[in-house]
C-alpha positions, 0 to 999 in steps of 0.5 A: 228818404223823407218815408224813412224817416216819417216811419222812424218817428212813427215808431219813436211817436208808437212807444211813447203810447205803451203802458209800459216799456219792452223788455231789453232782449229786443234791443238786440233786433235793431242790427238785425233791422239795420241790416234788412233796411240797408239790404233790402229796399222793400223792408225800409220802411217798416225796418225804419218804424221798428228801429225808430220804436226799439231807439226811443225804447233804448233811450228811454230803459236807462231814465226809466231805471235811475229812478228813486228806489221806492223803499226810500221815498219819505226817508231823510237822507243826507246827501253831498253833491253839485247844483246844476244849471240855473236856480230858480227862485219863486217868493218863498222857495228856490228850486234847482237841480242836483247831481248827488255825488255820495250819500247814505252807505248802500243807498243807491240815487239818481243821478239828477235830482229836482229840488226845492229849499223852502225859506225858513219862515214866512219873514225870511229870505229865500235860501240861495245856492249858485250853479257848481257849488257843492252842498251838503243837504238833508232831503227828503225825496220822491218817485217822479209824479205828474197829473194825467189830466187831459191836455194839460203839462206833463210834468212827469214826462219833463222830468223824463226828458231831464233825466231827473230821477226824484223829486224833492225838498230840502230839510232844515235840520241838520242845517244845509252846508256849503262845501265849496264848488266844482269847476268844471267847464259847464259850471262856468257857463252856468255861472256866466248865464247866471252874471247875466240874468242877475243884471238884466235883473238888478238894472230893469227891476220889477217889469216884464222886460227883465223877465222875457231878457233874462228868458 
């Protein structure tokens, strides 16, 4: 058992090394594979390393196409939808995901976006936003990229693994608009976590431990 499932990772590791994705048309192997692997003892191991490629294949097409069209980078776009999970805020911007519920007639967006909205001056506070609300915004956005340094943090391939289509900031103008807050049962964690990191917070201040409780 322990062989079949190296070989299933072997070939979920042997995708990941790919210049570019299969085409969908082999996914309709991996019954075929299933069914040698359960009825043949000989063909375990290599049905288990191709079915292992073509799941992390099938897994990978559908984050791979819910990324921004390329006709829309760089163009301002007003979209309605959801902060999702925990905002973080740095010393001059606060970045947060987003799960666009509608925007522009005809536009098609990913279903999770990565933004940033930056304060309006060097003086002013950070902007604020809170799991679960919901935010009418003007961004401008991008495909995912990353820097293929050697060694070094993959960010597109966190983006991947986020499920995140697009990269982006918040425009000034026309002004952010709150619409008021879904409800939903992971909003009210996310709001719970967010109660409890904003008192570790408030009562440790500036020191590291609030930093590694609030982790």
């Amino acid at each position: 058992m322990t062989a079949v499932v190296l070989a299933f990772v072997a070939g979920a590791l042997l995708l990941q090394l790919q210049g570019e994705l299969p085409p969908l048309v082999w996914l309709f192997a991996l019954p075929v594979c299933l069914a040698l692997g359960a009825w043949l003892r000989a063909l375990r191991l290599p049905a288990a390393f191709v079915v292992g490629f073509l799941w992390a294949a099938g897994c990978a097409q559908p984050r791979v196409a819910d990324r921004l069209a390329p006709g829309l980078e760089g163009r301002d776009l007003q979209v309605t939808g959801v902060v999702s999970g925990l905002p973080a805020a740095g010393e001059r911007s606060l970045r947060f995901d987003f799960e666009p519920e509608s925007g522009p007639p005809g536009v098609k967006l990913p279903r999770r976006l990565r933004l940033a909205w930056y304060a309006s001056a060097p003086a002013a506070p950070v902007p604020e936003a809170h799991p679960g609300e919901r935010w009418r915004f003007t961004l401008r956005l991008r495909r995912p990229h990353g820097q293929v340094n050697p060694y070094g943090f993959d960010y597109e391939a966190w983006l991947l693994e986020r499920g995140i289509g697009a990269t982006g900031y918040v425009r000034e103008f026309p002004p952010p608009e709150r619409l008021g807050a879904r409800d939903g049962g992971l909003d009210r964690i996310e709001r719970a976590r967010e109660a409890v990191r904003e008192r570790f917070l408030r009562v440790l201040g500036a020191t590291p431990a609030a930093g590694i409780l609030a982790a």
